[in-house]
C-alpha positions as CSV (number, residue, x, y, z in Angstrom):
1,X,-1.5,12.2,11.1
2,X,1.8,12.0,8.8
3,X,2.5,8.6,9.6
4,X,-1.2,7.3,8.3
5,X,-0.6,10.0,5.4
6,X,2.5,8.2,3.8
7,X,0.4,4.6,4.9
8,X,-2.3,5.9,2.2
9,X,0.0,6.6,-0.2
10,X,2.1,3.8,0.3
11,X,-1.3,1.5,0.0
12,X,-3.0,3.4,-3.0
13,X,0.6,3.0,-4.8
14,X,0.9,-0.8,-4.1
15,X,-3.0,-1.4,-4.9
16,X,-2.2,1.0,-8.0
17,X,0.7,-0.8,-9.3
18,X,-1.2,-4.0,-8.9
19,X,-4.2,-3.2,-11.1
20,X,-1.6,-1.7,-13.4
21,X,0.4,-4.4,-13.8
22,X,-2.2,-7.3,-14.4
23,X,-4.9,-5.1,-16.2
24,X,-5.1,-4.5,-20.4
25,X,-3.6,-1.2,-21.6
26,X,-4.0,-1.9,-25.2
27,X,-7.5,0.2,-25.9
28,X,-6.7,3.1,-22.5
29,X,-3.4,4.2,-23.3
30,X,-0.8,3.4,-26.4
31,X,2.6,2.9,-25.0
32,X,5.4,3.6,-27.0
33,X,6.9,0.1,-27.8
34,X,10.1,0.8,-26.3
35,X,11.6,-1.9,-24.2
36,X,14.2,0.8,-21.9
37,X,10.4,2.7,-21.3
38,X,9.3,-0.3,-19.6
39,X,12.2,-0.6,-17.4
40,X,12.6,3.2,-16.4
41,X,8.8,2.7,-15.4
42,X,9.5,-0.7,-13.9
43,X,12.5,1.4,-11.6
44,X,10.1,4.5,-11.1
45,X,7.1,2.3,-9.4
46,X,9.6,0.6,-7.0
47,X,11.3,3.3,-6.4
48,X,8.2,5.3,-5.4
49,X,6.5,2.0,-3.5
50,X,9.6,1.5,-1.5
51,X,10.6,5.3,-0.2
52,X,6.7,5.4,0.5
53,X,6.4,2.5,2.6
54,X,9.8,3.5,4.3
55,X,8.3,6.6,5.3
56,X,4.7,5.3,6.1
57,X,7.3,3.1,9.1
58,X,9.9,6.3,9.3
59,X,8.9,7.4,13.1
60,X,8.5,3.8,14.5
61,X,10.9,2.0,16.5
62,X,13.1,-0.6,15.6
63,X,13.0,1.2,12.3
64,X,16.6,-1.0,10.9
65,X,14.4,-4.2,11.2
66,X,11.3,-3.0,9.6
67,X,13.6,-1.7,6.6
68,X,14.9,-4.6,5.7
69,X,11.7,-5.8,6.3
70,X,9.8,-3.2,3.2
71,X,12.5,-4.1,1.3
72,X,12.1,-7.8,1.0
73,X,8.4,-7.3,0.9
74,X,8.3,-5.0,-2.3
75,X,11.1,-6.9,-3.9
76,X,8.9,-10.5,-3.3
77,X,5.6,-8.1,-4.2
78,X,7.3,-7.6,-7.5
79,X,8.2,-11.1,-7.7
80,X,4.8,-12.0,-7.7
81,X,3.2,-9.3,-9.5
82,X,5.7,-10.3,-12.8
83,X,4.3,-14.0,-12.0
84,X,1.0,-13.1,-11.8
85,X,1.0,-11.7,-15.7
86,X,3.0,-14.7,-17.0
87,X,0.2,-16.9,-15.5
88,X,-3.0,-14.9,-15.2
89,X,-2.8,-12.8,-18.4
90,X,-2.7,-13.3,-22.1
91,X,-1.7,-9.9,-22.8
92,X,1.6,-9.7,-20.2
93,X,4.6,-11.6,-19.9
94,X,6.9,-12.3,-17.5
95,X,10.1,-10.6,-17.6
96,X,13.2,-11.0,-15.4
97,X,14.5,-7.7,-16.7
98,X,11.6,-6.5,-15.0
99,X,12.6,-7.8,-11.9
100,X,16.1,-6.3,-12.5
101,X,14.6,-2.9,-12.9
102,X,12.7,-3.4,-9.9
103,X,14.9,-4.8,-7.5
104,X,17.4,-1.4,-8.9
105,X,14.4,1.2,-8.0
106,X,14.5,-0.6,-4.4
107,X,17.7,-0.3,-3.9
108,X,18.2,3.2,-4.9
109,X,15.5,4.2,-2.9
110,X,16.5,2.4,0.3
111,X,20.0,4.2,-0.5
112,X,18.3,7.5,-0.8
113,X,16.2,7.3,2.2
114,X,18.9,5.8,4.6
115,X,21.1,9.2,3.0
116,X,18.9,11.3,3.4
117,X,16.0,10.6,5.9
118,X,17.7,7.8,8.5
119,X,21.0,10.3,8.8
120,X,18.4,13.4,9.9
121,X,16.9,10.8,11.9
122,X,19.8,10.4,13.9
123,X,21.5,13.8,14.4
């Protein structure tokens, strides 16, 4: 019951950062212009994505292999999310600061998650 829990979330957040990331914002909500905004909610999201699908796969076996395999995922997801808005939308550009920001939040969360969750994991 957990395990498909943290698979919802982890599914409703990719599906959410999807639609988020390719739709229109300009008439729903007014973003402060801020370009260090953008990034901290670039970080956020990937953060979030990645410690959710790490749990959604935290009581399986072989769990090394399919971390490493969530974190290439989300970092190629993001990838082709910021190529999706350079190609698909008028509105969004690509950015590789975005990618940056992304690739950070993955990071930090696989650092969190193998600090805090693998290690209780193991004792």
């Amino acid at each position: 019951m957990e395990r498909n829990f943290y698979f919802f979330i982890a599914f409703f957040l990719t599906i959410l950062i999807s639609v988020g990331s390719l739709i229109s914002l300009d008439n729903a909500i007014k973003l402060p212009q801020v370009n260090f905004i953008d990034k901290i909610l670039h970080f956020s999201a990937y953060f979030a994505l990645t410690l959710s699908w790490q749990l959604a796969f935290y009581k399986s076996v072989k769990l090394k292999i399919k971390e490493s395999l969530i974190i290439v995922a989300v970092f190629f997801y993001g990838i082709i999310i910021e190529v999706l808005q350079g190609a698909l939308t008028s509105y969004r550009q690509a950015d590789l600061l975005d990618i940056i920001a992304n690739f950070i939040g993955i990071i930090i969360a696989w650092a969190f998650f193998r600090g805090f969750f693998f290690k209780n994991r193991m004792k």
